[in-house]
N, C-alpha and C positions, 0 to 999 in steps of 0.2 A: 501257561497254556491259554490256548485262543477262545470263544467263544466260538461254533459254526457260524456261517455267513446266513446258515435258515433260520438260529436262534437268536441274532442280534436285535431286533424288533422286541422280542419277549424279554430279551435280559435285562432292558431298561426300566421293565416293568416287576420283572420276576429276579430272586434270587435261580441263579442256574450254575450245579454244581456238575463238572465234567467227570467221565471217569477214569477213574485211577486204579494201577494194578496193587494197590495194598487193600486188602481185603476187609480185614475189620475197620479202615477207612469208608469204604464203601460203604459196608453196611450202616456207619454211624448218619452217614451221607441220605440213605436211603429212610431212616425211620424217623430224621427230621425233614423228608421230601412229600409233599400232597402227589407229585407226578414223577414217572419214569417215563423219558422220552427215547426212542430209540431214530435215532438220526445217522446216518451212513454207518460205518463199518464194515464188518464183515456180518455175514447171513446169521442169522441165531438160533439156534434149538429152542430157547426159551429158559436154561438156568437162570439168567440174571434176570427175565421175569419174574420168574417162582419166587425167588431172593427178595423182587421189590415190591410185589401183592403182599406178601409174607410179612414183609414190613411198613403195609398200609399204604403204599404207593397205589395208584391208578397207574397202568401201564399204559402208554399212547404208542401207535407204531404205525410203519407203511406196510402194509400188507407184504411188498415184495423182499421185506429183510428179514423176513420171520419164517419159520418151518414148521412150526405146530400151531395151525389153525385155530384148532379147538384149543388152547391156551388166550387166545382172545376176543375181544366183545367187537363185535365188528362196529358198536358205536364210539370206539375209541381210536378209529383207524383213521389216518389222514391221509390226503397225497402230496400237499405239496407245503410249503410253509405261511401261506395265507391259511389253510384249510388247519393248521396248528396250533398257528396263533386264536384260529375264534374259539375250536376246542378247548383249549387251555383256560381262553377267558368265559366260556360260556360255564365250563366248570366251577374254575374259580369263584365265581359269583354264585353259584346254585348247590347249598349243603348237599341239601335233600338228594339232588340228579347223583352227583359226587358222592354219597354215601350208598346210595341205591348201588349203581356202576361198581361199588367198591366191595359191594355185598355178592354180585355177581360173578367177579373175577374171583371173587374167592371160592366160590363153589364151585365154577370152574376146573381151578387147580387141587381142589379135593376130589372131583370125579376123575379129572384124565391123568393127575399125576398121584396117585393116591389107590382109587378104587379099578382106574382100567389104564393105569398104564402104559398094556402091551399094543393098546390103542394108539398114543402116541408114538411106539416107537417104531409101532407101520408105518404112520404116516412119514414120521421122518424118512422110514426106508423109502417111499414111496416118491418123496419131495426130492432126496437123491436120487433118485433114477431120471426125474423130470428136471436136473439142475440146471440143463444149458438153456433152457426158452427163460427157466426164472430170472438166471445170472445177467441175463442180456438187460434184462429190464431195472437190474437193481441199481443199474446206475447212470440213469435218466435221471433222477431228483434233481431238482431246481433249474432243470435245462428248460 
């Protein structure tokens, strides 16, 4: 499998493990990863966020590939892969910000997936109803 043409920059610098449909592959994937990046695909609920907070990842994402807002720190959000790359390094370099950020996400996912659930799955409902203006935008990245 290839590297993204947004992550080649960082792979020279970073181990970057792609994902894969075997599961406990992933996860062993996940709980030796500092980051989860979320880079094209398809649009996301947020399970394989929960999965990689869960297993001490920082979640990084673009705002238009995701459905459940409150699942993430809008200081983890990028737009393009310049804006990725300082993220990742600014991180990298800073325990402290990186542990803080990791302490947040976590509370996070214990309030909306956890204590208010039915929270998130309006919004989802609410993010489907508004899909077509999202969908348009989701795949502009790197243009």
């Amino acid at each position: 499998e290839k590297i993204p043409v947004e992550l080649s920059e960082l792979s020279e610098e970073f181990s970057i493990h792609l994902h894969r449909q075997n599961i406990s592959e992933n996860i062993q994937q996940l709980q030796r990863s500092k980051f989860f990046v979320k880079v094209g695909g398809r649009v996301t609920r947020g399970n394989g966020v929960v999965e990689a907070i869960s297993a001490g990842c920082l979640a990084l994402f673009r705002k238009e590939e995701v459905i459940h807002d409150s699942f993430y720190l809008k200081e983890l959000a990028f737009d393009d892969a310049t804006g990725l790359s300082q993220l990742v390094r600014g991180l990298a370099n800073d325990s402290a910000r990186w542990e803080e950020l990791q302490n947040k996400q976590r509370d996070l996912i214990e309030e909306f997936h956890f204590r208010r659930p039915l929270d998130a799955i309006e919004e989802c409902l609410e993010w489907k109803r508004n899909w077509r203006s999202r969908f348009r935008s989701f795949f502009s990245f790197g243009r």
